[in-house]
C-alpha positions as CSV (number, residue, x, y, z in Angstrom):
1,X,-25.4,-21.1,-49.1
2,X,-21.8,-20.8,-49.9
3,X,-22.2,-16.7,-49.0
4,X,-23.4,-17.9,-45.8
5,X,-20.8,-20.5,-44.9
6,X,-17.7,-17.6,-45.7
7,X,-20.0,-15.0,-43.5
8,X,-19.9,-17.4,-41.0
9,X,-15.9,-18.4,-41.2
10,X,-15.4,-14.3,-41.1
11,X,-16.9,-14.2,-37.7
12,X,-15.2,-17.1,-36.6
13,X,-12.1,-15.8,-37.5
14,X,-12.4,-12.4,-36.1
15,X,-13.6,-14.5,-32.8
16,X,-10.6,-15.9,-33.0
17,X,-8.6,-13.0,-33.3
18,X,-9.8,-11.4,-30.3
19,X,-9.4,-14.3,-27.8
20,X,-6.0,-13.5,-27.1
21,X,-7.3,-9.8,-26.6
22,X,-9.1,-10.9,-24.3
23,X,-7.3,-13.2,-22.3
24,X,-4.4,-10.4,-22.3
25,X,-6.7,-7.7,-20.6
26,X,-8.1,-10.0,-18.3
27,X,-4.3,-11.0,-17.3
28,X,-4.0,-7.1,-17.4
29,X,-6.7,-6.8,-15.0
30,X,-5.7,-9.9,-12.5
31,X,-2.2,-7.9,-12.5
32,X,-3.3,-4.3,-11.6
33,X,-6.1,-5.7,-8.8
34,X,-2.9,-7.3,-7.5
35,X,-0.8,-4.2,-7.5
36,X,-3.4,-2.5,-6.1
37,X,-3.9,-4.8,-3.4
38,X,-0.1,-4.4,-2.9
39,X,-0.3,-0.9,-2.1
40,X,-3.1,-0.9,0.4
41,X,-1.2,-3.6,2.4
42,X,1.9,-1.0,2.3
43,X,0.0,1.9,2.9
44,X,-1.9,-0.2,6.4
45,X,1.4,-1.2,7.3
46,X,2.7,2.1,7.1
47,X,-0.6,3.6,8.8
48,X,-0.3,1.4,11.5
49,X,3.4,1.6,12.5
50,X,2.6,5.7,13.0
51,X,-0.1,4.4,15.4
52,X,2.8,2.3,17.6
53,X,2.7,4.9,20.3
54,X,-1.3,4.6,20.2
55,X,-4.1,3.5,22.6
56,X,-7.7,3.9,22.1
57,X,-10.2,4.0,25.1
58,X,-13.6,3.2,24.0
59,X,-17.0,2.5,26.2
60,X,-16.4,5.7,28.1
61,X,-19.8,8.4,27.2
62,X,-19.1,12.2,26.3
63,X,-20.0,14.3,29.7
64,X,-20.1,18.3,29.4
65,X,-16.8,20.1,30.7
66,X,-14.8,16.5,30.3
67,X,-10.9,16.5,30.5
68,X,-9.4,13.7,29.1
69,X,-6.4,14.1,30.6
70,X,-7.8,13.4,34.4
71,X,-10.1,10.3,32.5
72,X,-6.9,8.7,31.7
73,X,-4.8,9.4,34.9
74,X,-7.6,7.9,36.8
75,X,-7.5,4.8,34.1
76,X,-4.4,4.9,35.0
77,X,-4.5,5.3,39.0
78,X,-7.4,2.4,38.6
79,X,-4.5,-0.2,37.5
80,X,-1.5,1.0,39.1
81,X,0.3,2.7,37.0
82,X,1.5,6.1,37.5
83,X,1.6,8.8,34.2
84,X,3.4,11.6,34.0
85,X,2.8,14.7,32.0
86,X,6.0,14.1,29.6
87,X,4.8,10.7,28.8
88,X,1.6,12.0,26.9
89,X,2.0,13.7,23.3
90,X,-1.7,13.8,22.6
91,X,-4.9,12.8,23.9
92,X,-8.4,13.6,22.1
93,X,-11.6,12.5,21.1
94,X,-11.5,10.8,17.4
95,X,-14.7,9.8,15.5
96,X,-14.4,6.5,14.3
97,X,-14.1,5.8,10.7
98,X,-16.1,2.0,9.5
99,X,-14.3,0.9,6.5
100,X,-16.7,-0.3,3.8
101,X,-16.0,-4.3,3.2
102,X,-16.2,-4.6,-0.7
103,X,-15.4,-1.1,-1.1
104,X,-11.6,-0.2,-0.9
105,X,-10.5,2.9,0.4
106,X,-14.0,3.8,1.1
107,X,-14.9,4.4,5.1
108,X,-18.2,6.1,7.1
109,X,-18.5,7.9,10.0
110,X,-19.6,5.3,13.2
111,X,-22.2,6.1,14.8
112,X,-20.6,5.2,18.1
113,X,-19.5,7.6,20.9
114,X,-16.3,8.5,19.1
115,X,-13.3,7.2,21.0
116,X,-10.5,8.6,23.3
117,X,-7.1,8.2,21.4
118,X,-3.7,8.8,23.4
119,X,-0.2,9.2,21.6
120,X,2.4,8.5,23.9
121,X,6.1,9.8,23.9
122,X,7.3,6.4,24.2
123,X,6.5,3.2,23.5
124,X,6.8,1.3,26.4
125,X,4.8,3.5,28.3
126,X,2.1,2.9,26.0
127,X,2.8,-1.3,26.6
128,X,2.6,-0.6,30.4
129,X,-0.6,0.9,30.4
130,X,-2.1,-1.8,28.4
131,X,0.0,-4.4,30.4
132,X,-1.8,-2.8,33.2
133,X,-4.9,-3.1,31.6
134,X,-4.8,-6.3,30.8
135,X,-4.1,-7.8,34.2
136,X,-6.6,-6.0,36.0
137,X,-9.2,-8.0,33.6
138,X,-12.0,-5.3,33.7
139,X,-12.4,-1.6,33.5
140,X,-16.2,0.0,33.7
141,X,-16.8,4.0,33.9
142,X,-18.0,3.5,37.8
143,X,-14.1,2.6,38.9
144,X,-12.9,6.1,37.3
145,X,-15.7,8.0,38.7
146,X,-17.6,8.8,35.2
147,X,-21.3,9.2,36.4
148,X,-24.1,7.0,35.4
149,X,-24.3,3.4,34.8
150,X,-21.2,1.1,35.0
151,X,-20.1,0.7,31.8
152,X,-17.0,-1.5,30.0
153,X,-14.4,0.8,29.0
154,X,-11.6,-1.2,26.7
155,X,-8.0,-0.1,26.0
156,X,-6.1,-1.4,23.6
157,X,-4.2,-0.7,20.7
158,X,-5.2,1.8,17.9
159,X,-5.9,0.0,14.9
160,X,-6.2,0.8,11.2
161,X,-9.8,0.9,9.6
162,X,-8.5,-2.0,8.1
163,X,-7.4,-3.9,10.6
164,X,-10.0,-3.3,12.5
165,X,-12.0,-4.4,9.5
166,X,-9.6,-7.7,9.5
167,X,-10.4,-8.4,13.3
168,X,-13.8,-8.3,12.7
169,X,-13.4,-10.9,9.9
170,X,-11.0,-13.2,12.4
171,X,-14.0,-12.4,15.8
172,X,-16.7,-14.2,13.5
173,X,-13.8,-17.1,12.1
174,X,-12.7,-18.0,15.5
175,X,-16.7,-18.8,16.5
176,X,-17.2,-20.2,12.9
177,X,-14.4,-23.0,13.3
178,X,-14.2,-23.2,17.4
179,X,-11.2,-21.8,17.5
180,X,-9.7,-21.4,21.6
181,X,-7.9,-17.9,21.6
182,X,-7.7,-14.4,19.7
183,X,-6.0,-11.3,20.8
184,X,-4.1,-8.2,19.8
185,X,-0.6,-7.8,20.9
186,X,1.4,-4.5,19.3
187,X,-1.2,-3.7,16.8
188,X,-0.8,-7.4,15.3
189,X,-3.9,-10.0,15.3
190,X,-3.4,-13.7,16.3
191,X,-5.3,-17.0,16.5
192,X,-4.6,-20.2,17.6
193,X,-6.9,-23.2,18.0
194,X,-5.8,-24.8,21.7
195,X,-2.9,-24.7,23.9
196,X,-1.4,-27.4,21.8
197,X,-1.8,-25.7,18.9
198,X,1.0,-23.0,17.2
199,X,0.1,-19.5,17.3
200,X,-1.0,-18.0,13.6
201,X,-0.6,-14.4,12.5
202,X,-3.0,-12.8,10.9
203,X,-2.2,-10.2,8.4
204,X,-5.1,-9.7,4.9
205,X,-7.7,-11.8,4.4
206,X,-5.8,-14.9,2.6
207,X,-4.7,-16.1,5.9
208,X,-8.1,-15.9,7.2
209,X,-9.0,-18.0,3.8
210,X,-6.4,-20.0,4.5
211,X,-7.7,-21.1,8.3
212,X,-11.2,-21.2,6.7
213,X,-10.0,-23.8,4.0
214,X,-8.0,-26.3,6.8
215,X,-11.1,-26.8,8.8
């Protein structure tokens, strides 16, 4: 019986011992998932400052012989606003990459008609054009003379995978909790309840949690 009692103590104690492993590697772990997080952030942030000059045109079908370049001057044309050649750096068709929630780092090719993407030489072309946009309150394929069906074309900004990913997330929070507005204005996301209510940034999930929490 004795033999058994000290067996038992031995085990406890080596228990012991390894509690504080434990507890260090899982402080080890809650540090690096931290630092990790960290450096996605950065690396968005940095991915979506290159993407300032940026528009993408979605909702517009792929036709044989297309040129992008007369698709967006008649975009253009439809809202007003005259382009010149000098204010374009790039145009081009750009499969869209769906960032896997759970899955950091990880994206898929969408299925969806891959999207027009325009780099302009300056900035506040690119906020004119949307400006444009914006005012007009509608855009379908029939007012630039793409043939078929009128469909919604949409211009905006040309968001990250992940903040694309973090619209999404704030799309099904703002029907979830009733909130009034949510929009994009230079690449950033914001909500806001009612007209009496200040306007709330969102940037990562925690302020999402955050909203989420308040209700």
């Amino acid at each position: 019986m004795e033999t058994r009692f000290s067996s038992l103590e031995d085990r406890l104690v080596i228990l012991e011992n390894k509690n504080p492993t434990i507890a260090s590697l899982e402080a080890d772990l809650c540090d690096a998932q931290q630092h990790i997080s960290t450096l996605q952030n950065e690396n968005n942030i940095r991915d979506q400052f290159a993407r300032m000059n940026d528009v993408e045109i979605s909702g517009i079908p792929i036709t044989n012989g297309e040129n992008l370049f007369n698709i967006l001057h008649s975009i253009s044309a439809k809202v007003g606003l005259t382009l010149e050649d000098r204010d374009l750096d790039s145009i081009q068709r750009v499969r869209r990459l769906e960032r896997r929630e759970g899955a950091p780092g990880s994206t898929t090719l969408d299925s969806r008609v891959p999207a027009i993407v325009v780099k302009f030489s300056r900035r506040l072309v690119k906020d004119q054009l949307l400006s444009s946009v914006r005012a007009r309150r509608g855009l379908t394929t029939a007012d630039i003379g793409v043939a078929g069906p009128a469909l919604n074309v949409y211009v905006g900004d040309h968001l990250t995978p992940g903040n694309k990913i973090l619209l999404k997330k704030a799309r099904k929070l703002k029907m979830d909790l009733h909130y009034a507005y949510l929009w994009v204005r230079d690449c950033k996301i914001f909500m806001r309840r009612s007209d009496k209510t200040p306007v709330i940034r969102i940037q990562s999930d925690s302020d999402l949690n955050k909203l989420n929490k308040s209700k």
